[in-house]
C-alpha positions in Angstrom: 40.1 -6.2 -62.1 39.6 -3.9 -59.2 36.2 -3.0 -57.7 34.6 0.0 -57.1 32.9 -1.3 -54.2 33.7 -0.6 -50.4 33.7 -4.2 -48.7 32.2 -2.5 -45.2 33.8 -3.5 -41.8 31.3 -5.9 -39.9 31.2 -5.8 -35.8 32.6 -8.6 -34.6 29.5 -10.8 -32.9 29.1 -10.0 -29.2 31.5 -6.6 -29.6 28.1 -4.1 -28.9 26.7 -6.0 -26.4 30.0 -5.9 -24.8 30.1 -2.6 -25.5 26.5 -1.4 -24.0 27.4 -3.3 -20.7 30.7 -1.5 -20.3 28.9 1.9 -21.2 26.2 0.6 -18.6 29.1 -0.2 -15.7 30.5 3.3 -16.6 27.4 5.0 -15.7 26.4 2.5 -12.9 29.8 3.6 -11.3 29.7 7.5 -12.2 26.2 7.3 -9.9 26.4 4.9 -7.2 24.7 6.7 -4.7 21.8 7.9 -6.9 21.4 4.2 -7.4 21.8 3.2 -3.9 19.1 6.0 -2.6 16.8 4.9 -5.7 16.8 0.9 -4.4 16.7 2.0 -0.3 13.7 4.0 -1.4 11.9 1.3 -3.2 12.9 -1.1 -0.5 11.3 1.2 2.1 8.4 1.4 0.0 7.5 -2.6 -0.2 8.3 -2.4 3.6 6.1 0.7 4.7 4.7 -1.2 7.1 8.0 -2.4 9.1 9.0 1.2 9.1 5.5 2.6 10.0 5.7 0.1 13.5 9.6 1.7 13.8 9.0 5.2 13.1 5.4 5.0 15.3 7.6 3.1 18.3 10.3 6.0 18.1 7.2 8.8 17.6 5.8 7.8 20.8 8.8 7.6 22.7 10.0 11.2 21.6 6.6 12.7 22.7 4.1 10.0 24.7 1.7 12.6 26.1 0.3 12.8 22.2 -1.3 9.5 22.6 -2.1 8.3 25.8 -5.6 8.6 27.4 -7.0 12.1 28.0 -4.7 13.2 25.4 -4.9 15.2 22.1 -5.7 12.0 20.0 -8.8 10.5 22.6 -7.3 6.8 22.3 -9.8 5.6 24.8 -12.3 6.4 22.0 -10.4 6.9 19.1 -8.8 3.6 19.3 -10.6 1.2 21.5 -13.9 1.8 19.5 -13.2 3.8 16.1 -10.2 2.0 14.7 -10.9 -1.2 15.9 -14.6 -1.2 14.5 -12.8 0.0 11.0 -10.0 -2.7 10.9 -13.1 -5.3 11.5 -15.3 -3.4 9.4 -12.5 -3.9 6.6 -12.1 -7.2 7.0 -15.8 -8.1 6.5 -15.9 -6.0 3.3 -13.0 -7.4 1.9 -13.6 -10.5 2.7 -14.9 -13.3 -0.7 -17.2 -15.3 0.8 -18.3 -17.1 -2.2 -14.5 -18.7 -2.8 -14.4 -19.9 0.7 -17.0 -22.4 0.1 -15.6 -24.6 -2.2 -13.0 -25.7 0.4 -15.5 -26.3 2.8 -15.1 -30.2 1.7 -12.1 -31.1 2.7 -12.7 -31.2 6.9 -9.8 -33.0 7.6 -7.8 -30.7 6.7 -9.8 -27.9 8.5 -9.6 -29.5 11.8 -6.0 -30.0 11.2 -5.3 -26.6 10.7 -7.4 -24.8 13.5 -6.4 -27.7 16.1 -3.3 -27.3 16.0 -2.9 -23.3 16.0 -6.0 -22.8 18.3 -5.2 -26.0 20.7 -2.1 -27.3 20.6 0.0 -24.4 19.8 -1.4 -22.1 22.9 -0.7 -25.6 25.4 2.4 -26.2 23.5 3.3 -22.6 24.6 2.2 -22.9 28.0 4.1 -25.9 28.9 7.4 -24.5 26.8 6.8 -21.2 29.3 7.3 -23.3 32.6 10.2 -23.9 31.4 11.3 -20.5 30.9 10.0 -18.8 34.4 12.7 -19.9 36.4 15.2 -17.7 33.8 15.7 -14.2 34.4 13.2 -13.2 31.4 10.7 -10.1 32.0 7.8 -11.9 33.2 5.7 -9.8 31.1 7.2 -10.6 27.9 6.9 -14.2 29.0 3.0 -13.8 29.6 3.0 -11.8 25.7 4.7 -15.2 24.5 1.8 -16.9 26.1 -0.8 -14.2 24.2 1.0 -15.3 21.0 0.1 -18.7 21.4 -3.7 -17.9 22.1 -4.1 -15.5 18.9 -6.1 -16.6 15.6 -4.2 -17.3 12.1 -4.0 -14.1 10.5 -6.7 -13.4 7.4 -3.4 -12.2 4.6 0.0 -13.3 5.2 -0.6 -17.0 5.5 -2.7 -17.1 2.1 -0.2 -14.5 0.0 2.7 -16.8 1.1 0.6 -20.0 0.4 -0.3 -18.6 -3.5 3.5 -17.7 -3.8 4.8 -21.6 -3.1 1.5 -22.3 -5.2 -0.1 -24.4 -2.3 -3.9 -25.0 -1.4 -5.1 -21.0 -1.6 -8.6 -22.0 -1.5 -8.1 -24.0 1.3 -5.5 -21.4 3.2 -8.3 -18.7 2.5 -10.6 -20.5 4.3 -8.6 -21.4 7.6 -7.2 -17.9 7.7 -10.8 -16.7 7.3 -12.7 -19.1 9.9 -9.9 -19.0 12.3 -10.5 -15.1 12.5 -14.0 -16.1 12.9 -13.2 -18.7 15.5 -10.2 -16.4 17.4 -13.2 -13.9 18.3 -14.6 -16.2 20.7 -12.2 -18.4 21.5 -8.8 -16.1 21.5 -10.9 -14.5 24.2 -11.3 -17.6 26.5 -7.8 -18.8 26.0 -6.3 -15.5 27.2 -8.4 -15.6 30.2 -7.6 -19.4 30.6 -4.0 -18.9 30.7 -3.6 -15.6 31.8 -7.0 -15.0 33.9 -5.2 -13.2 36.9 -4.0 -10.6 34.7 -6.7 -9.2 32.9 -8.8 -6.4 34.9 -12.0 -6.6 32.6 -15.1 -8.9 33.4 -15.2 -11.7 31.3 -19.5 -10.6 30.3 -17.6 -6.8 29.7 -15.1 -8.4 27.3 -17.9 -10.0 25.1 -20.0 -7.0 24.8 -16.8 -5.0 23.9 -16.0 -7.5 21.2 -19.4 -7.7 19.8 -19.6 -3.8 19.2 -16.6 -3.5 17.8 -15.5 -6.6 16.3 -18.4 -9.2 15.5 -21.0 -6.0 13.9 -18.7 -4.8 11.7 -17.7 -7.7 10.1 -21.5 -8.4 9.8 -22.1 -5.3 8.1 -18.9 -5.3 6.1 -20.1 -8.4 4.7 -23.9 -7.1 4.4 -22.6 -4.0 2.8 -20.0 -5.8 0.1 -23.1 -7.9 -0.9 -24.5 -4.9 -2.6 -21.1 -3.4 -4.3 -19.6 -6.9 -4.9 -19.0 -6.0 -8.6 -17.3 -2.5 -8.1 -15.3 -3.9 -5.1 -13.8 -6.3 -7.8 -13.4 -3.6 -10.3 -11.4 -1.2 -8.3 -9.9 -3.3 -5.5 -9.2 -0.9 -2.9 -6.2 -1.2 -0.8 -7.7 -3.3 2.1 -4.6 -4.4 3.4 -3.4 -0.8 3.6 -6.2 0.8 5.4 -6.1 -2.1 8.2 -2.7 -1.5 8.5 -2.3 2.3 8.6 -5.3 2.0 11.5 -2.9 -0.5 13.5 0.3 1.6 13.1 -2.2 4.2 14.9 -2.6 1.6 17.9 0.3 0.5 17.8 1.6 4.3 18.5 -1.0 4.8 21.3 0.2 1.5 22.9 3.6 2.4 23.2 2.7 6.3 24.3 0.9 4.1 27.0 4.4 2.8 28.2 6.6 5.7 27.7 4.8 7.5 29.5 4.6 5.2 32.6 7.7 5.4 34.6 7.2 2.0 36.4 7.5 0.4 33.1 11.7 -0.7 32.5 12.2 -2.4 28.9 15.2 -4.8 29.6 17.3 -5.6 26.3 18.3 -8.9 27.2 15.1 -10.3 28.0 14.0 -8.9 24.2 17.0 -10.1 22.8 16.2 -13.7 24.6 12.8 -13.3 23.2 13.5 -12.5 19.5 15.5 -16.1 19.4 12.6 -17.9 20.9 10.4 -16.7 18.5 12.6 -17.5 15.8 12.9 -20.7 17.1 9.4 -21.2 17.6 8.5 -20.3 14.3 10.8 -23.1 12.9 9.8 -25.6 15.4 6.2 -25.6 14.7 7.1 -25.2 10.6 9.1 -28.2 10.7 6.2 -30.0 13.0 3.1 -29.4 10.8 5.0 -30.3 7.8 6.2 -33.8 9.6 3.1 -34.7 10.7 1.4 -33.5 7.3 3.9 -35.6 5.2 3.5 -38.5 6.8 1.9 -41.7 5.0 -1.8 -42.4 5.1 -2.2 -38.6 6.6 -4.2 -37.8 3.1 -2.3 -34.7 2.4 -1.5 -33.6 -0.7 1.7 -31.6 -0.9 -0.3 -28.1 -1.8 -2.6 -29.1 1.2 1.1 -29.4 3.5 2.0 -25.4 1.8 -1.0 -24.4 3.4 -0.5 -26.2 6.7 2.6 -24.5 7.2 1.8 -21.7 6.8 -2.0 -20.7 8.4 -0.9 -23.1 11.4 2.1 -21.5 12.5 1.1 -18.1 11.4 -1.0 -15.4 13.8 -3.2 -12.5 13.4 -1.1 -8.9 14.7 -4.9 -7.1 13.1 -6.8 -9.5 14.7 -4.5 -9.5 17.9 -3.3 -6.2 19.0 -7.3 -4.8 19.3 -7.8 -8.5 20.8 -5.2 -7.5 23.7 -6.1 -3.9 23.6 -9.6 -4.9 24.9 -8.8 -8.3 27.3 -5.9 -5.7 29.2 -7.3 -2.5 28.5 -6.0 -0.3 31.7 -3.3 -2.7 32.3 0.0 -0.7 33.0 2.2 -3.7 31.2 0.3 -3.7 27.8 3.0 -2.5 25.8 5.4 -5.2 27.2 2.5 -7.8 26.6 2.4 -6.8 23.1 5.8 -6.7 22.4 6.3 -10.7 21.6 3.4 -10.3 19.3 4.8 -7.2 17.5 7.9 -9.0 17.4 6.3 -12.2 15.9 4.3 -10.6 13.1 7.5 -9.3 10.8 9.2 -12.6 11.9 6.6 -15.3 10.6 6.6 -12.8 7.1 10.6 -12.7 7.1 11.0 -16.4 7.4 7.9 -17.5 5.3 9.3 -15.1 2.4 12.6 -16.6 2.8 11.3 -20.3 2.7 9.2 -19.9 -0.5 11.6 -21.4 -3.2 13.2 -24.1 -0.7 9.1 -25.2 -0.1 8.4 -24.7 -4.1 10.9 -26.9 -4.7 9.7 -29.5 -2.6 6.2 -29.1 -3.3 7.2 -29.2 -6.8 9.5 -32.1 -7.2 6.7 -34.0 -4.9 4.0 -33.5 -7.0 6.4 -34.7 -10.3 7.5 -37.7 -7.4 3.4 -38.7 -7.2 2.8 -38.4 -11.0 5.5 -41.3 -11.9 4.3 -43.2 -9.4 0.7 -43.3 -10.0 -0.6 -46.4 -12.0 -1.5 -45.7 -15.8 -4.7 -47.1 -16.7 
């Protein structure tokens, strides 16, 4: 006996999805370079800051006279005491002193940390300089190496990097904090130490400098986020952005400072020769801090080594471009002393992004490594 009813056609399992992702290829292809502007804006966009220190390098070299002293934008005023104060002033604002303390415990660590990035790196530098003063390097570029060296750990990039691996944040955030502290008094000293003969301001004019516009407004950044603690936390401005949008403006001034000097010659090799180094220097001091971290009885947990890497290799471009702006202010080769440092800041965040998941890993498969070892009770 025959049916009335219409058996329908099922869709084979997997047939639409199959389906959707050939109608999604179809469109992908009918609009490639809709998608390619889309993802080179949004790249651009997470990288503002790279392209701000390009686009302000190429903007002072197509018209210097904007930004060089007694010009249109006042740096010697502008810059040497307004944006300086404000990047400081930032920095003491948004600055949480009440989660640095609980890693004030672990000293060991500490001392680790801002020995080897405030001592042993700037010596480690010198000697490694020696070396390279009998090549045909700019010697300038050689003495911003050395500048490198003598700068403090830098107060974000070390502690984002160290919370992406999932390291010790608590104890990067408060190395990255009290070696910004330290670097204002000690940065100082080191740069006249190893470079003494080429700074032309008094050592007395130097401190005074600093303490107007670096020490104060950190004091009264921190004063003044005692009082709007709870609607800093509530809104979270952009701190980051601020301090950097004020450095791409010295940054621009710098470089107007150099363009516009005719004695100055940029030689590509020498740059060239320096980008490797500091590539290799980067690595080199990685792979040192987390050999002499790792190694037995050194009472290091593998979240303390993540943050070891990272603050002690790591240096402060907000913290050191003002820094140099100050020790060499009026020096006719500040742009080419700055350049190693410039040079160093998007390299330390390049590699560190690109090491993440190869130190996650470790860290990871560590920590599992200590757990099966340790004795149940």
């Amino acid at each position: 006996m025959l049916r009335g009813t219409v058996e329908s056609v099922q869709t084979p399992p997997g047939f639409s999805d199959l389906s959707s992702k050939r109608k999604k290829r179809q469109t992908n292809k009918q609009n490639p370079p809709i998608l390619t502007n889309m993802r080179l804006l949004e790249r651009m966009r997470k990288e503002w800051f790279m392209v701000g220190i390009v686009l302000a390098i190429a903007g002072a070299k197509l018209e210097p006279s904007i930004g060089v002293d007694g010009g249109p934008l006042k740096p010697e005023i502008t810059v040497s005491y307004i944006a300086v104060a404000t990047i400081f002033f930032n920095s003491g604002l948004s600055l949480k002193t009440e989660e640095l303390t609980s890693a004030l415990v672990h000293i060991r660590l500490h001392l680790f940390i801002q020995i080897f990035t405030l001592a042993f790196f700037p010596a480690a530098m010198w000697l490694f300089l020696q070396l390279l003063s009998i090549t045909p390097i700019n010697e300038w570029l050689l003495k911003g190496l050395q500048t490198v060296g003598c700068m403090p750990p830098p107060v974000s990039s070390a502690v984002i990097l160290t919370k992406a691996v999932g390291g010790n944040e608590a104890a990067a955030i408060f190395n990255s904090a009290f070696g910004s502290f330290l670097g204002i008094v000690i940065t100082p000293l080191l740069l006249l130490l190893f470079l003494g003969s080429s700074s032309s301001v008094p050592f007395t004019s130097i401190f005074s400098q600093l303490s107007v516009t670096v020490v104060v407004p950190l004091i009264i950044g921190q004063i003044v986020r005692r009082y709007i603690k709870d609607w800093l936390e509530r809104t979270k401005p952009p701190f980051g952005a601020i301090s950097s949008s004020v450095l791409l403006m010295i940054i621009y001034t710098t470089f107007c400072g150099t363009f516009s000097n005719p004695n100055i010659d940029l030689d590509k090799f020498s740059l060239v020769v320096i980008l490797f180094i500091i590539f290799s220097i980067q690595l080199g001091f990685m792979l040192l801090t987390f050999i002499f971290s790792t190694r037995n009885y050194s009472g290091f947990t593998p979240a303390d080594t993540v943050a070891i890497i990272f603050c002690s290799t790591h240096k402060s471009l907000t913290l050191g471009i003002p820094m140099l702006k100050i020790v060499f202010a009026g020096h006719e080769h500040l742009s080419l002393i700055s350049v190693p440092l410039l040079i160093y800041h998007p390299v330390q965040i390049l590699l560190g992004s690109v090491l993440v998941p190869t130190i996650k890993s470790w860290m990871v498969s560590r920590q599992k490594g200590v757990k099966l070892t340790r004795p149940i009770v």
